[in-house]
N, C-alpha and C positions, 0 to 999 in steps of 0.2 A: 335209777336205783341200781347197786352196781349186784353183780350173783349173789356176795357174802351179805348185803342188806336183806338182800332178800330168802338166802339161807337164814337169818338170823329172826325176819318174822314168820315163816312159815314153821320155824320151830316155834318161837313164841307162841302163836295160833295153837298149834297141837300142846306145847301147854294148857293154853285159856280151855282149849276142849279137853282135856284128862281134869280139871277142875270142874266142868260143868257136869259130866259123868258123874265125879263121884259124890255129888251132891243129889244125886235123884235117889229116887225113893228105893228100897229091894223090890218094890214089885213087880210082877212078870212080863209088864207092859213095860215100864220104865226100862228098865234092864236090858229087855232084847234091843229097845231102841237105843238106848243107851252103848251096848254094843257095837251095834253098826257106827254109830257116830264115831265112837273112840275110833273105829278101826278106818274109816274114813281122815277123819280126821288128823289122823297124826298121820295118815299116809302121804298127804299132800306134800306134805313137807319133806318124809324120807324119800318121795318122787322129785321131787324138786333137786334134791340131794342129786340123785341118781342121774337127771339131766343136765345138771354139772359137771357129770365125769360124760358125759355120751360122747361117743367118736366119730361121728358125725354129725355134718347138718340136719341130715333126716333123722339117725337115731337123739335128737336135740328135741328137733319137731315131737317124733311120738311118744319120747317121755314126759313134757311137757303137754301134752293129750289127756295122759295119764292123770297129771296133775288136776289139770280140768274139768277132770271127771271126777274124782275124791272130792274137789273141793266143791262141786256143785253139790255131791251125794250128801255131803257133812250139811250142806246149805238144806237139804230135804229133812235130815232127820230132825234139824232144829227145828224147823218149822213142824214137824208133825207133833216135835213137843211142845208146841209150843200151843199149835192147834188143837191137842188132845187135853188140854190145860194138865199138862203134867209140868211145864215150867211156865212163869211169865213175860213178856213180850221184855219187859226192863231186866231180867236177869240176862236173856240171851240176845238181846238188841243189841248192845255194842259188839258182842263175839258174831253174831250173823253180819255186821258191818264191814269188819274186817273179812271173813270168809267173803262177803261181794267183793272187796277191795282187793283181795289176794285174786279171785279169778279174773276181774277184768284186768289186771296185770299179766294175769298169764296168757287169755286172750289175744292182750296185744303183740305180747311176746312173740305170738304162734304165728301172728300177722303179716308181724316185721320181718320174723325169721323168712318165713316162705315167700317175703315181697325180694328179698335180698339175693337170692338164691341165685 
């Protein structure tokens, strides 16, 4: 997967998540979670962004960290919606799919980068 594929679904991703937000409910519990998600969420991707300008190998590495962290956090708050049945497992199943799929790519990335080094 070349950087621009992978700029191109980490945005998509942060789409599919500003879609899944605004379909929750106004209430005080959805909303804050809701929140965090969004801000997770779309962060992976403007992190991902960001590790494609970095001017180094190291500064490569721990933007790419960054990434790993948003997208596992986005990966939590699904799941708390999902566990607090504020959404159902078939609305957020395939977006939690991808969110796995986007981190063990980043994972790898972090792997190879630093086996390279």
């Amino acid at each position: 997967m070349t950087k621009d594929d992978m700029k191109a679904r980490t945005k998509q991703y942060a789409l599919r998540v500003i879609k899944a937000v605004q379909s929750l409910s106004g209430d005080r519990v959805a909303g804050t979670i809701g929140t965090q998600l969004l801000r997770s969420g779309t962060s992976a991707g403007a992190n991902y962004r960001a590790a494609c300008r970095a001017k180094s190998t190291a500064d490569f590495v721990n933007k790419l960290k960054i990434v790993e962290e948003e997208c596992d956090e986005s990966l939590f708050w699904m799941e708390l919606l999902v566990e607090a049945d504020i959404l159902n497992q078939k609305k957020l199943g395939a977006l939690m799919k991808e969110g796995d799929e986007i981190l063990a790519i980043v994972v790898a990335s972090i792997k190879t980068t630093r086996q390279s080094r």
